[in-house]
SEVO-718960 format. One line per field, with one value per residue (C-alpha): residue in three letters; z, x, y; residue number from 1. Coordinates in steps of 0.2 Angstrom, whole numbers. Layout:
r = c(ALA;...) $
z = c(Z;...) $
x = c(X;...) $
y = c(Y;...) $
k = c(NUM;...) $
END
This chain:
r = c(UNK;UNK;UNK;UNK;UNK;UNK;UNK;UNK;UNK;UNK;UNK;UNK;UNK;UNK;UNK;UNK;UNK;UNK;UNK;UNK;UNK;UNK;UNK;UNK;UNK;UNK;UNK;UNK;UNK;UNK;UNK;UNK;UNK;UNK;UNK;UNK;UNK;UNK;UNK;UNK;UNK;UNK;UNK;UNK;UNK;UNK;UNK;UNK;UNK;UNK;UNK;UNK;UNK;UNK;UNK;UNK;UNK;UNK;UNK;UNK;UNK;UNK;UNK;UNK;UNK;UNK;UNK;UNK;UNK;UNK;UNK;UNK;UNK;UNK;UNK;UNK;UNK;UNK;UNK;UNK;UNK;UNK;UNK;UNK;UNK;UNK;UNK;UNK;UNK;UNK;UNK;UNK;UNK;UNK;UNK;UNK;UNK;UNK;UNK;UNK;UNK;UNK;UNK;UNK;UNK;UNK;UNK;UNK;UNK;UNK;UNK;UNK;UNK;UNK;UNK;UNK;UNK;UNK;UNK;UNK;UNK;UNK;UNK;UNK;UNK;UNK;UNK;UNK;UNK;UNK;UNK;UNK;UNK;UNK;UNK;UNK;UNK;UNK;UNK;UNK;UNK;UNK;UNK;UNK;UNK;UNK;UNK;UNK;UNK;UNK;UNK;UNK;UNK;UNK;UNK;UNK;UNK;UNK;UNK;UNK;UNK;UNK;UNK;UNK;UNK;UNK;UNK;UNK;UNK;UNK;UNK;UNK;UNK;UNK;UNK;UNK;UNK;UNK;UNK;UNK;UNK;UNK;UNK;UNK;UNK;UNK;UNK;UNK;UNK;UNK;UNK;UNK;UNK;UNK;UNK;UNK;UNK;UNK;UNK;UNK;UNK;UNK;UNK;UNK;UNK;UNK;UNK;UNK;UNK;UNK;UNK;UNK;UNK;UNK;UNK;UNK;UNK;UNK;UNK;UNK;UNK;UNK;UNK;UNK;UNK;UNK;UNK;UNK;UNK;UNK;UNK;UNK;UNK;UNK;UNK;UNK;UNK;UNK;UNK;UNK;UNK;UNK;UNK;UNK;UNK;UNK;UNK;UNK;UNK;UNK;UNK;UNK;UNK;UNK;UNK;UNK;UNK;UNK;UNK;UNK;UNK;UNK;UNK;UNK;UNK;UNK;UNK;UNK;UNK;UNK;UNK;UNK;UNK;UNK;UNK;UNK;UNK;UNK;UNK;UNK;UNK;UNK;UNK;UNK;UNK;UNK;UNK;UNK;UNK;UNK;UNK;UNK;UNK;UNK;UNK;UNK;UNK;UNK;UNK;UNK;UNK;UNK;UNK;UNK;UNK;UNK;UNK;UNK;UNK;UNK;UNK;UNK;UNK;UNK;UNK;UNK;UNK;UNK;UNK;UNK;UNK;UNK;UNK;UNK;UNK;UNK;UNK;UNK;UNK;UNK;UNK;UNK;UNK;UNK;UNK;UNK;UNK;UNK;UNK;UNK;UNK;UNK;UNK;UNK;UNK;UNK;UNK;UNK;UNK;UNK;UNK;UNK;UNK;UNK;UNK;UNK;UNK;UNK;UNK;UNK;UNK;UNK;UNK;UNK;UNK;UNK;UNK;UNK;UNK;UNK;UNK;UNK;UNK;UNK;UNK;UNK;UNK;UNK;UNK;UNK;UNK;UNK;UNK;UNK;UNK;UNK;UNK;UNK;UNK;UNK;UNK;UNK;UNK;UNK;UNK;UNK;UNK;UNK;UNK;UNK;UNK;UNK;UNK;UNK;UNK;UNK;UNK;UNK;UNK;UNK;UNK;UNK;UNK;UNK;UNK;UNK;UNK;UNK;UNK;UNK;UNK;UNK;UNK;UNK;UNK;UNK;UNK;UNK;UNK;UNK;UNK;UNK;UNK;UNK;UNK;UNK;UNK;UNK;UNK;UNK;UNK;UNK;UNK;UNK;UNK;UNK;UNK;UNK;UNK;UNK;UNK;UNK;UNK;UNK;UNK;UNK;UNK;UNK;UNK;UNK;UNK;UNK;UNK;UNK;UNK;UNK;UNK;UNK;UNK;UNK;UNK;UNK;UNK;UNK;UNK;UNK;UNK;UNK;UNK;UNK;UNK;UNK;UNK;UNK;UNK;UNK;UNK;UNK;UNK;UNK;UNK;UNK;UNK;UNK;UNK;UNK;UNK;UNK;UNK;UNK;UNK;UNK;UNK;UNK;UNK;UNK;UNK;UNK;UNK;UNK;UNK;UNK;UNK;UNK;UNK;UNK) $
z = c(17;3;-1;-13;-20;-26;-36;-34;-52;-51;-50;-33;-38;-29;-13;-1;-12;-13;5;9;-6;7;24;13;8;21;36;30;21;31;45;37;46;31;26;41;43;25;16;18;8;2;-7;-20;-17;-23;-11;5;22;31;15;3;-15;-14;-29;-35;-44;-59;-60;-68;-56;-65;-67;-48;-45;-54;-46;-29;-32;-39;-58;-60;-72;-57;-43;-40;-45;-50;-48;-57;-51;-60;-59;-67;-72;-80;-74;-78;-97;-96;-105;-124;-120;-116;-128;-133;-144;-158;-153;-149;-132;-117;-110;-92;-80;-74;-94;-93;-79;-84;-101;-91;-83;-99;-108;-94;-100;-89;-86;-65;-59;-67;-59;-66;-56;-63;-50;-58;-52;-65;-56;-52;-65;-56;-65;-83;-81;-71;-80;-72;-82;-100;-92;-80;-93;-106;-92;-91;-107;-107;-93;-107;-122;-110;-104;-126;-126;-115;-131;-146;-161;-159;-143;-134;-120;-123;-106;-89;-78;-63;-61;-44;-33;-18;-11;2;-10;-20;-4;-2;-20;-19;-3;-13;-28;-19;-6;-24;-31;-14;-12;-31;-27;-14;-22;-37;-25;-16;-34;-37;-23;-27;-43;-43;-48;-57;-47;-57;-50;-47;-61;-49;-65;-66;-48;-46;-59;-51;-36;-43;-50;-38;-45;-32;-15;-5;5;19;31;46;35;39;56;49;42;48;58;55;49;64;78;85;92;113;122;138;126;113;99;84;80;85;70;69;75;89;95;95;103;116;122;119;135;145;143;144;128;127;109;103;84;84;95;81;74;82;78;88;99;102;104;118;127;125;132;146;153;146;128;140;145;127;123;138;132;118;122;135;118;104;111;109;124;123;106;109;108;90;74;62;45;30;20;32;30;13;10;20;6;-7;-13;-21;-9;-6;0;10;20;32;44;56;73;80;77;70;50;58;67;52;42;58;60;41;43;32;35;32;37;49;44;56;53;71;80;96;95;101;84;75;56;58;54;66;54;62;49;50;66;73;92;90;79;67;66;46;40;28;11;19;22;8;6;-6;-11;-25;-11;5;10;20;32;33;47;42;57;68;79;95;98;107;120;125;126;122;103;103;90;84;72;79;86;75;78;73;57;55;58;44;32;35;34;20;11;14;10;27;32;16;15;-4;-8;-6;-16;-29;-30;-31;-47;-59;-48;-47;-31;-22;-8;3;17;18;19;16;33;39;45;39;22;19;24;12;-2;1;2;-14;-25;-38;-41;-43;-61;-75;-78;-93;-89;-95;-107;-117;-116;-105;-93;-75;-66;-47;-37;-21;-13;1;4;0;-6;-9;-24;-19;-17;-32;-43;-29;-33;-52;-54;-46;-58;-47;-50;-38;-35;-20;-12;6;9;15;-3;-10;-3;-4;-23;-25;-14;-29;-41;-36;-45;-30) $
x = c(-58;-61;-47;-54;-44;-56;-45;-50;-47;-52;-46;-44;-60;-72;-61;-77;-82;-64;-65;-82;-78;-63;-75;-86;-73;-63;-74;-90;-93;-82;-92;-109;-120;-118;-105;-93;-80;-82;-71;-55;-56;-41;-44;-31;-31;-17;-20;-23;-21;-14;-3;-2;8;25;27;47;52;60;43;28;11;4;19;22;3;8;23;17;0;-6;-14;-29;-31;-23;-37;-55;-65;-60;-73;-70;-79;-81;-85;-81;-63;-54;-37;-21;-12;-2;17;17;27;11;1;-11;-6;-13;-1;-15;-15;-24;-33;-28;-24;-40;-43;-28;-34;-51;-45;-31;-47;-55;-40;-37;-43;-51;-58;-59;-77;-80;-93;-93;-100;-105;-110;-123;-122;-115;-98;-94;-82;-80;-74;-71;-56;-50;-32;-36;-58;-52;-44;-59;-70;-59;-58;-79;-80;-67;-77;-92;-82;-76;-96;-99;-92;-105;-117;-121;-125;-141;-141;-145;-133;-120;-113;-119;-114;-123;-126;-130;-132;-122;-107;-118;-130;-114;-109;-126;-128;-109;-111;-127;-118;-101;-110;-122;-103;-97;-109;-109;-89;-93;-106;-97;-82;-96;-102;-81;-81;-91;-84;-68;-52;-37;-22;-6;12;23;34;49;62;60;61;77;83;78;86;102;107;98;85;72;65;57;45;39;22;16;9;26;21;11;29;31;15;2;-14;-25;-11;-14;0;0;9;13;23;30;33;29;27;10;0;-6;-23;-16;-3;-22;-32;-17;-18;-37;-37;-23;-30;-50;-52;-71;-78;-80;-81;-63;-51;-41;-37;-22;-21;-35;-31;-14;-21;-34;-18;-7;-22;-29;-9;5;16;30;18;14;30;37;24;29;47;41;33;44;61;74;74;56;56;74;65;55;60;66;54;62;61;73;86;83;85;103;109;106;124;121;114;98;87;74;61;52;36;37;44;56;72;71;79;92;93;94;107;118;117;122;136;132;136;118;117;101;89;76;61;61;46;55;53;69;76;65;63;80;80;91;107;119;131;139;144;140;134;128;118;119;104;106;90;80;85;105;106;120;122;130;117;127;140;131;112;102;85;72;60;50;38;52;59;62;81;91;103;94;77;85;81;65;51;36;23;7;-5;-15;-8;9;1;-7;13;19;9;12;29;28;20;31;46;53;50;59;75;76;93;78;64;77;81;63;62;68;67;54;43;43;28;27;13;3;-17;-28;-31;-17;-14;5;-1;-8;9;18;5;4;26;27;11;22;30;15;11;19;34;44;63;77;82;69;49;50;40;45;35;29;24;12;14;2;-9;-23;-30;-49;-54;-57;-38;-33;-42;-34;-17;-20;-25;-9;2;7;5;-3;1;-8;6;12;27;35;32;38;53;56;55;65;79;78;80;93;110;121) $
y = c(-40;-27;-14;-2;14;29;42;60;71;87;108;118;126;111;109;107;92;85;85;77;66;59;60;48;36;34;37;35;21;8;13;10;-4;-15;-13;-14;-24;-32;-16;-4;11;23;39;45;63;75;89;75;88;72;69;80;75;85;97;97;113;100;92;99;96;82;72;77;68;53;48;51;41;31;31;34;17;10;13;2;19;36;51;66;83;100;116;131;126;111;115;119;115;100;101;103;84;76;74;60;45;54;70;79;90;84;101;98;86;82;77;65;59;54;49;37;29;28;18;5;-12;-16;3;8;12;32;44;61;75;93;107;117;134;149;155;171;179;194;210;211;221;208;201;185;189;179;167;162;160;152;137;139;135;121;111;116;106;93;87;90;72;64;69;63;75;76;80;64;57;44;45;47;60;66;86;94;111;112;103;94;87;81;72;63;60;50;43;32;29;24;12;3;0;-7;-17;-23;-27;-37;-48;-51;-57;-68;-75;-78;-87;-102;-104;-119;-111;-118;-115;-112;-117;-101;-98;-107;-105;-83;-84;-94;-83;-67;-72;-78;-60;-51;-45;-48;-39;-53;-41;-55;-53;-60;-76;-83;-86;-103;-110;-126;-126;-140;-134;-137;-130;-114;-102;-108;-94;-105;-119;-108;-121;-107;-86;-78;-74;-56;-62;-75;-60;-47;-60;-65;-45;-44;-58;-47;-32;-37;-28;-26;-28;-46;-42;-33;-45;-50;-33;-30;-13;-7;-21;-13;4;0;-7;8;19;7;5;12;11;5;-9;-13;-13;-26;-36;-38;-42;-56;-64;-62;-58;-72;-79;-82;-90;-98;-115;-110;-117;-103;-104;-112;-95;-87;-99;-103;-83;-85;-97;-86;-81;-62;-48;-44;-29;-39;-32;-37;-32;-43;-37;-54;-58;-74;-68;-61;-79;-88;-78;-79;-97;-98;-85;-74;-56;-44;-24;-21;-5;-2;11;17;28;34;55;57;54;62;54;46;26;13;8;-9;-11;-28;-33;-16;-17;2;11;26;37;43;53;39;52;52;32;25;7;-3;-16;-22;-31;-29;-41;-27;-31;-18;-17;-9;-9;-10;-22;-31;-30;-45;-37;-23;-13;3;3;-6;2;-4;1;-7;4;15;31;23;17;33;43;28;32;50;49;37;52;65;53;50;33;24;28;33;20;8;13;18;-2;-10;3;-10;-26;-42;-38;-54;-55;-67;-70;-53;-52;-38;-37;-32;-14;-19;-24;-7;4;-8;-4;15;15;3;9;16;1;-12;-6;-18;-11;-14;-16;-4;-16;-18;-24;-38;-36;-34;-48;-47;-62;-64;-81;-87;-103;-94;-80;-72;-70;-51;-54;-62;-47;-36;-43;-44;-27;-19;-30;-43;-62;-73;-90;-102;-113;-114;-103;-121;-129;-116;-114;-132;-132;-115;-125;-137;-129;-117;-118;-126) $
k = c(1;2;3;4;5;6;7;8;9;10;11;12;13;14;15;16;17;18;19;20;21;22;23;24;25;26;27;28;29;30;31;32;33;34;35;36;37;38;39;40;41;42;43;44;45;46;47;48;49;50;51;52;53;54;55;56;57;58;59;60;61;62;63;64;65;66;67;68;69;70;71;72;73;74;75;76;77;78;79;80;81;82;83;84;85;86;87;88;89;90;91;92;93;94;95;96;97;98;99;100;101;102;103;104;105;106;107;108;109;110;111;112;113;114;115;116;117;118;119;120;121;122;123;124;125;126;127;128;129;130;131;132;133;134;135;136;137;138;139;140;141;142;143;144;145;146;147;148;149;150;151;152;153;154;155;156;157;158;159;160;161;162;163;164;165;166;167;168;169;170;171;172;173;174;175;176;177;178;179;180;181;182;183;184;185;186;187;188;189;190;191;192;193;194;195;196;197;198;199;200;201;202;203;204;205;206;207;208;209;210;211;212;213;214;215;216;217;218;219;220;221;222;223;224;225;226;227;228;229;230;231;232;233;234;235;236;237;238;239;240;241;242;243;244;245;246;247;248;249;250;251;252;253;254;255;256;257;258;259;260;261;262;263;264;265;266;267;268;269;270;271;272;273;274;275;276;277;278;279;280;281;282;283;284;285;286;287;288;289;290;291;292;293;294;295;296;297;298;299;300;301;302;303;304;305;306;307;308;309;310;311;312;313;314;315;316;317;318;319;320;321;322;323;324;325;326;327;328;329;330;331;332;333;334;335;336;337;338;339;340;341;342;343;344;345;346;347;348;349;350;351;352;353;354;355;356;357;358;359;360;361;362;363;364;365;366;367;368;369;370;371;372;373;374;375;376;377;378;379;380;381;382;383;384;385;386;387;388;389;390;391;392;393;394;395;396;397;398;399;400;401;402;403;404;405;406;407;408;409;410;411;412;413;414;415;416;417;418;419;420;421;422;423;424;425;426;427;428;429;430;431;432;433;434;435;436;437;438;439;440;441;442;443;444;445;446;447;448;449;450;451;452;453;454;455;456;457;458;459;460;461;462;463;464;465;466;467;468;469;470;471;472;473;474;475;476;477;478;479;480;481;482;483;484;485;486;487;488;489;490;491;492;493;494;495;496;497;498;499;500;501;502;503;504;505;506;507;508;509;510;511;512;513;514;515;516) $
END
């Protein structure tokens, strides 16, 4: 599937486009006929209702915007949309390479596009209509027509000098015609995207070994966060063996654990069994959360899985000697297994979704057989002398039902995401760490609701980065058996590098090359 991130630039003046503008990408178009099912849209937008980007006093707006999404030169397509203004000044401290100022943000942002090698998808919309700019006595009159006249200068540069255009840009009447005239160019791009993929596809590929030698020495200063998906349920599975809940030999994929409730709870459409998230949802609504929930312990508490092997990566991670933040969003208990087994003391951090708590995370320090309930910005650990799990879509919880928490019906994705934006669901010690560390992904797929909540908590972080001391570049690494090639440019275009191998080979060869 087909994760595409449109970024909205624009003033406040054309708020009625910037909202039909969202409508189209995120609920429109992966709901269109031909579409459906083949695509996940995202859109990039500062002043998002369900989201909106906080604005710190210490930070001026754009540099607010550009922390809490991501760039512009970062997303699939960016769509830029004026009106009567171009927007507010930037800083005299941001200025073009040149040292030139940029006229507002919405230029820096469409110049940002513009410079990314290779450049997103750019559509450039221009309502037509002469604004209002009311009285002349107005204090405000000079200032409404000096921005006029910028958005004038800023379409001068789609002209040659003899008048002829040298750039497209699309010009229309009324917010709804702006919405049609997207909703047609938006779905051509889609569906060029999804060709190209296709085209990709049948083309053989030369798969590169993981650079085993970075990794090792990424793990043995602790320099790396293993973030780990549900892809680890195939470790130590053959190929052609499928999950069989009445002889429990391995974990449930995502899709095995959707299908497996789709059968209990006669979920009724054929095309979306293996999405567990609706699968998930359907169940909470048809019985109760409490039912989902006991579910959910009957197959992936330890007692039920007490007869499954733990995956290599889980013990392997046990045997690394410095600490590690790892995170994790899967829901057993099988990591915590394997560092016990090894005898090697780890704090527990679990995202948790019961209201009663509020925003509060679930915090066992080591050994601890009760929780504290720290805010996620009050949590202090030191991850210099201590290894920390996250769940971060919660967790079953061996001795007792009491703190159980998962994210895995939409409207608990949906409250993640939310509280993900307004900096509540990651505790801060923690995104402060991945700043200047190698991002180490391990079994996630596009399809995932979980994939996507890790994306929207880490997109600040997928960018090449050079490191503090210097300009080496700060690598990231996805390893799975396979990946799409709509995957490969997916995981390309953030930054990160991805290498096919089997999370079994490549832990094997890591174990070998490890210092003992």
């Amino acid at each position: 599937m087909l994760h595409l991130r449109f970024f909205l630039s624009s003033p406040g003046d054309v708020a009625d486009e910037r909202t039909f503008a969202q409508q189209v990408i995120e609920q429109e178009l992966p709901k269109d006929p031909l579409l459906r099912g083949q695509i996940t849209c995202e859109a990039m937008r500062w002043d998002d209702p369900a989201a909106p980007v906080s604005m710190p006093a210490t930070l001026s707006p754009q540099d607010a915007v550009n922390r809490g999404l991501a760039k512009p030169s970062e997303c699939d397509a960016v769509i830029v949309i004026l009106w009567s203004r171009l927007g507010t000044r930037l800083p005299d401290t941001c200025t073009r390479p040149d040292g030139s100022p940029y006229l507002s943000g919405t230029e820096w942002e469409y110049e940002d596009a513009l410079a990314a090698k290779p450049p997103p998808f750019i559509l450039v919309y221009h309502r037509k209509g002469k604004p209002d700019f009311g009285d002349p006595n107005d204090p405000d009159f000079d200032e409404r027509v000096q921005q006029f006249r910028r958005v004038k200068t800023f379409f001068d540069r789609f002209r040659n000098p003899d008048g002829s255009l040298k750039g497209g840009y699309a010009e229309y009447d009324t917010p709804q015609e702006f919405r049609d005239r997207l909703r047609l160019d938006l779905r051509a791009f889609i569906e060029h995207q999804l060709a190209a993929g296709k085209t990709d596809a049948r083309a053989p590929r030369i798969k590169a070994p993981p650079p085993y030698g970075r990794i090792v020495k990424a793990l043995n200063s602790g320099m790396v966060v293993p973030i780990i998906g549900n892809g680890i349920s195939h470790s130590g599975r053959p190929p052609d063996v499928r999950w069989n809940p009445q002889e429990l030999r391995f974990l449930p994929s995502g899709a095995e654990l959707s299908l497996f409730l789709a059968d209990d709870t006669e979920f009724p459409s054929e095309k979306e069994r293996d999405q567990l998230a609706e699968v998930a949802s359907y169940y909470e609504a048809f019985h109760t959360r409490d039912a989902l929930h006991e579910r959910l312990r009957q197959i992936l508490a330890p007692q039920a899985v007490a007869g499954v092997a733990i995956p290599s990566l889980y013990g392997f991670l046990a045997e690394v000697s410095r600490p590690l933040l790892i995170i994790t969003s899967n829901y057993d208990t099988q990591i915590e297994q394997a560092f016990r087994a090894a005898q090697r003391p780890y704090d527990l951090v679990v995202y948790s979704e019961l209201k009663d708590l509020g925003n509060a995370v679930l915090w066992w320090p080591h050994g601890a057989a009760q929780p504290q309930t720290p805010a996620p910005n009050e949590l202090y650990i030191d991850l210099d002398t201590t290894t920390v799990i996250f769940k971060m879509h919660g967790s079953i919880l061996p001795e007792t039902s009491e703190w159980d928490s998962f994210v895995i019906t939409e409207s608990d994705y949906v409250e993640l995401l939310s509280r993900i934006a307004s900096k509540s669901a990651i505790p801060a010690l923690f995104a402060t760490h991945c700043r200047d560390r190698n991002l180490l992904f391990l079994g996630y797929s596009l399809r995932d609701w979980s994939f996507r909540t890790i994306l929207q908590s880490l997109n600040r972080f997928f960018a090449k980065r050079a490191a503090a001391a210097g300009d080496d570049e700060i690598q990231s690494w996805a390893i799975d058996d396979q990946f799409s090639e709509l995957e490969l440019k997916f995981w390309q275009k953030r930054g990160v590098y991805p290498y096919e191998v089997t999370i079994d080979e490549f832990v094997r060869t890591l174990r070998s090359r490890m210092t003992p």
